[in-house]
C-alpha positions as CSV (number, residue, x, y, z in Angstrom):
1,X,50.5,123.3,141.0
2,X,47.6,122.9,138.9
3,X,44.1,123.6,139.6
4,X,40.8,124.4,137.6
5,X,37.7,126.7,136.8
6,X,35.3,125.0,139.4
7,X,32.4,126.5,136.3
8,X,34.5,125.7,132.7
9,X,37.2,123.7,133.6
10,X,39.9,125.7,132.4
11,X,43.3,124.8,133.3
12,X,45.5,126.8,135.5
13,X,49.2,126.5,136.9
14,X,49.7,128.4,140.2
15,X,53.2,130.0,139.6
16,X,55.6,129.3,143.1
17,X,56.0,132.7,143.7
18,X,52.5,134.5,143.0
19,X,51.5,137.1,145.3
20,X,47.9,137.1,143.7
21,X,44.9,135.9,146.2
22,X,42.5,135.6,143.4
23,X,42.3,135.5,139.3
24,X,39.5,136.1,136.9
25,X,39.0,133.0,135.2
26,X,38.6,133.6,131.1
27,X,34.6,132.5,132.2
28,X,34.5,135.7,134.1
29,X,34.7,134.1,137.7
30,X,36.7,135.2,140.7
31,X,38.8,131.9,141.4
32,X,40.0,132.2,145.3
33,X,44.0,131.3,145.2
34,X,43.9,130.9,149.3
35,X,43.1,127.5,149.8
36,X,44.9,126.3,147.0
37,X,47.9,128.8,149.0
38,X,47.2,127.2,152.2
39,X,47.6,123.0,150.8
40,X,51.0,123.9,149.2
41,X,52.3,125.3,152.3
42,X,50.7,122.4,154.2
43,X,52.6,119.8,151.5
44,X,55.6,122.1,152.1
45,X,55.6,121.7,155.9
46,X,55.4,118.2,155.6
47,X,58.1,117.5,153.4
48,X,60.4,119.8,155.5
49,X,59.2,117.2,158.5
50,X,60.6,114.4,156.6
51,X,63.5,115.9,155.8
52,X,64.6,117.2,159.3
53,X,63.7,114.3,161.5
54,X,66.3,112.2,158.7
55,X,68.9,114.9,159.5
56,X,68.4,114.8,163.3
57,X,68.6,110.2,162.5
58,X,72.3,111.3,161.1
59,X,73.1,113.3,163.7
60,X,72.4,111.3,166.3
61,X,74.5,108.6,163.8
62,X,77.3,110.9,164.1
63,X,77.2,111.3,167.5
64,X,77.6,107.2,168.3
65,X,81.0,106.7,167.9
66,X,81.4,103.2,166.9
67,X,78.4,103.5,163.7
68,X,80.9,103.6,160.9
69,X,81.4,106.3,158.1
70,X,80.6,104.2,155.3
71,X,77.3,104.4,156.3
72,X,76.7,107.5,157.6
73,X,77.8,108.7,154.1
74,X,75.6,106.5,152.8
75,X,72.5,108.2,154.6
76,X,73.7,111.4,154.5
77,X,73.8,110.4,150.0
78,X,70.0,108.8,150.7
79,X,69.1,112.1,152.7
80,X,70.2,114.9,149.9
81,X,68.5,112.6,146.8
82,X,65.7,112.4,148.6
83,X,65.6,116.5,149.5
84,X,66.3,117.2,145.7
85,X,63.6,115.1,145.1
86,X,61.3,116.8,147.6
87,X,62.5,120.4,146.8
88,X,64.5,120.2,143.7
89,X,64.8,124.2,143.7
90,X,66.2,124.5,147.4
91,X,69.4,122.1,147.6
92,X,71.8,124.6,147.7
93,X,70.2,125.5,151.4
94,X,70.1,121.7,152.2
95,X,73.7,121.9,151.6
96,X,74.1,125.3,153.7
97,X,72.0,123.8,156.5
98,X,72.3,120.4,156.6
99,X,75.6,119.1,155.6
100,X,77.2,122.1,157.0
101,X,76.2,120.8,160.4
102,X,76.8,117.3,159.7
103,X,80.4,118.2,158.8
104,X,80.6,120.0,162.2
105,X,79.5,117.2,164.0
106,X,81.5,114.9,162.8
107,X,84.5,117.6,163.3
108,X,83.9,118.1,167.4
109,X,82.7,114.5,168.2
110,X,84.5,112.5,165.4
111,X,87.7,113.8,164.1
112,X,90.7,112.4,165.7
């Protein structure tokens, strides 16, 4: 994420994992990382919202026997383009999480 120098402007990217609270801007001045902190992990929760109340919409798809495959497959395609697109770093644990336990549910409540 980017932010600035509230007193020269001066660009900064926040790196994903910094542990750093504060930086001292090439000005001279302190710049507090917190807040900026605080509205990624805000934006983070969020997205994580999104994504799990569209897994628990395919679960419950699973779970009604007569919706058909085709289009479970279909949402469960819509569901991990739109989790790469959210969290392009993290797919690999969509795919541990999330289609792990769609493939168990369709196992117990769908296979034949």
């Amino acid at each position: 994420m980017q932010f600035e120098c509230p007193f020269c402007r001066q660009q900064y990217e926040l790196e994903r994992d910094s542990i750093s609270d504060q930086i001292q801007c090439n000005c001279g001045h302190l710049l507090d990382l917190r807040p900026i902190k605080q509205a990624l992990i805000k934006e983070a929760r969020h997205k994580m919202k999104i994504i799990q109340r569209k897994a628990d919409r395919i679960c419950s798809l699973i779970l009604i026997s007569d919706y058909p495959e085709i289009d479970i497959e279909i949402e469960k395609t819509k569901l991990r383009d739109l989790a790469h697109e959210l969290f392009p770093h993290q797919i690999n644990l969509y795919r541990m999480i999330y289609e792990s336990r769609f493939n168990r549910l369709w196992q117990q409540f769908r296979a034949q």
